[in-house]
C-alpha positions as CSV (number, residue, x, y, z in Angstrom):
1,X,0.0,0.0,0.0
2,X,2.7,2.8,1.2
3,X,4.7,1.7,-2.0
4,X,1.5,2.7,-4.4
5,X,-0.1,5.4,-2.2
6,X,-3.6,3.7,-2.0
7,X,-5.2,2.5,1.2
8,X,-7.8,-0.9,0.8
9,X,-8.8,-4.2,2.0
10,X,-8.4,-5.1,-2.0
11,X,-5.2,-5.3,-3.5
12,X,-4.4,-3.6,-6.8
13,X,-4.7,-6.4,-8.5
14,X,-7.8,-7.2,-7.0
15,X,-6.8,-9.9,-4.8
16,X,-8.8,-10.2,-1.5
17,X,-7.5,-11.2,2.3
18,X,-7.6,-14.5,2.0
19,X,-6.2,-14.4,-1.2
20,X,-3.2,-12.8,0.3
21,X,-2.9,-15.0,3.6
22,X,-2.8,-18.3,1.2
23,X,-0.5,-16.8,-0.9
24,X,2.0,-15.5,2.2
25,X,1.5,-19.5,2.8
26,X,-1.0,-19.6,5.4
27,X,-3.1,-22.4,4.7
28,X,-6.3,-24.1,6.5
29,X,-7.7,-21.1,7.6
30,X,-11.6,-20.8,8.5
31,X,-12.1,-17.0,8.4
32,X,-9.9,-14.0,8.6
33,X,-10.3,-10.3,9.4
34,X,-8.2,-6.9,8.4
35,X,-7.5,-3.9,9.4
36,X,-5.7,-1.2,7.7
37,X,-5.4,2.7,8.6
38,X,-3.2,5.7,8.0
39,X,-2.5,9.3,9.0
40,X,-1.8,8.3,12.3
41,X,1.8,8.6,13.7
42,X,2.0,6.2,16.2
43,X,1.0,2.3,16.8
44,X,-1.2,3.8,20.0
45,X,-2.8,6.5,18.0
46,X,-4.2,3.7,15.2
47,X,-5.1,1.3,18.0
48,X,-7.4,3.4,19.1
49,X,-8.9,4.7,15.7
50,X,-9.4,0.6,15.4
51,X,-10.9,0.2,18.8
52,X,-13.3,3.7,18.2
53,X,-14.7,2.3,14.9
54,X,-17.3,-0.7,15.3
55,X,-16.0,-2.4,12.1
56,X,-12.5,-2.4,13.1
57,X,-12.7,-3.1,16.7
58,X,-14.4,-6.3,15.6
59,X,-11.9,-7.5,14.7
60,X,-9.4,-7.0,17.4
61,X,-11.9,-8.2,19.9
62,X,-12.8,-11.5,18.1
63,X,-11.6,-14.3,20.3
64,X,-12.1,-17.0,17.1
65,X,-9.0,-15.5,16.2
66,X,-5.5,-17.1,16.9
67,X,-3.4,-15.7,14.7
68,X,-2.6,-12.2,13.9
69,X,0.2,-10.3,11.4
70,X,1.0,-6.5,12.0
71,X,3.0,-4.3,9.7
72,X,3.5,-0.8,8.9
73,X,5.2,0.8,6.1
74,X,6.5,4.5,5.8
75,X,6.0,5.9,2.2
76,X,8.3,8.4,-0.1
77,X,6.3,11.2,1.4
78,X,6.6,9.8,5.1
79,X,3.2,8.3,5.6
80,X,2.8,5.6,7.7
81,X,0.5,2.5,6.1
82,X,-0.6,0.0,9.1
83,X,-1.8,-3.4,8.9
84,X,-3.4,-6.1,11.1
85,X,-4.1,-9.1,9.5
86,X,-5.8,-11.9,11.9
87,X,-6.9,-15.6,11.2
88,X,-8.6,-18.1,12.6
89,X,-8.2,-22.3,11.9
């Protein structure tokens, strides 16, 4: 995302989560959740966008979930790109 400026649960080539996940090599999953943000500086400041926003927070709270990914990325222009991917199996 920070590489391409563009912010979405869809890649650009239109490949969705789980999509992704199987791809990355995670197999045998039974459902998976996302969350992406930025504009925010710091991991506190996008947790708690996440946990202020019911389709976010969701996810975080979802105790089906057992695995979980986090990344950020800082673009040319010094945005920050976050991601939380979780799974469950």
């Amino acid at each position: 995302m920070a590489e391409h400026g563009y912010l979405s649960n869809t890649s650009r080539d239109r490949r969705s989560l789980s999509d992704r996940i199987r791809k990355a090599g995670f197999t045998g999953g039974t459902s998976w959740g996302e969350n992406v943000a930025t504009g925010l500086r710091t991991p506190a400041a996008v947790v708690q966008s996440w946990m202020n926003h019911s389709g976010t927070k969701v996810n975080i709270m979802n105790c089906k979930f057992t695995y979980i990914g986090v990344g950020a990325a800082e673009d040319s222009d010094g945005a920050i790109y976050w991601t939380q991917d979780f799974a469950a199996r």
